[in-house]
C-alpha positions in Angstrom: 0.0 0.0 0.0 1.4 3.1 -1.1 1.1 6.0 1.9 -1.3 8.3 -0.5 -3.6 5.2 -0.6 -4.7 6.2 3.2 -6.1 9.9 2.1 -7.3 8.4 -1.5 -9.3 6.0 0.7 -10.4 8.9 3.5 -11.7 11.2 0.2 -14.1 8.0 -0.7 -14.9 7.2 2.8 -16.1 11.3 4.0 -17.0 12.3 0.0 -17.5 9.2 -1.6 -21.4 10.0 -2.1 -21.0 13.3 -3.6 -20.8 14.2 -7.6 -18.2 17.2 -8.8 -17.7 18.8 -11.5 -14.3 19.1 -12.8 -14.7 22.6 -12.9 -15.1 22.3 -8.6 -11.6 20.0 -8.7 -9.2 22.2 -10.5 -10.7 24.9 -8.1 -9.8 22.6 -5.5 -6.6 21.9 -6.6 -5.7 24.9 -7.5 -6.2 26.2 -4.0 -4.2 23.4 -2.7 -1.3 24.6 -4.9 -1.7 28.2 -3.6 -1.3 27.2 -0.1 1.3 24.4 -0.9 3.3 26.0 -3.8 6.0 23.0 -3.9 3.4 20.7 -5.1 3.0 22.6 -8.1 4.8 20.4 -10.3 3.0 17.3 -9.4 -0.4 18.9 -9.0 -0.1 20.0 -12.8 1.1 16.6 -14.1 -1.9 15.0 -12.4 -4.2 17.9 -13.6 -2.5 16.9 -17.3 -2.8 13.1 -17.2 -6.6 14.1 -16.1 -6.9 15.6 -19.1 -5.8 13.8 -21.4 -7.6 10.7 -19.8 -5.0 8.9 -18.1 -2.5 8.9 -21.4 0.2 10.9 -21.9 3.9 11.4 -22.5 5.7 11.5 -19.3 8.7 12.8 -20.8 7.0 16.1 -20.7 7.5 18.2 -18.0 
């Protein structure tokens, strides 16, 4: 178990019932990067590989 699987499985467990929109999670994370500016990097490689529904060239940076 990798240690991010503990909050992944928190999120389901206190917000599993609810719907988003994506429009709601890049607000989210882009609040999360404004008050954690070091995670920038991986916060817009996850926001990418979103995007692009799970594909993409990981040599890009």
């Amino acid at each position: 178990m990798y240690f991010t699987d503990r909050g992944l499985e928190e999120l389901v467990d206190r917000r599993g019932e609810e719907q988003v929109s994506l429009a709601w999670l890049a607000d989210q994370l882009q609040a999360f990067v404004d008050q954690h500016p070091e995670f920038e990097v991986p916060v817009e490689r996850l926001a990418t590989w979103l995007a692009r529904g799970g594909a993409g060239d990981d040599d890009e940076e």
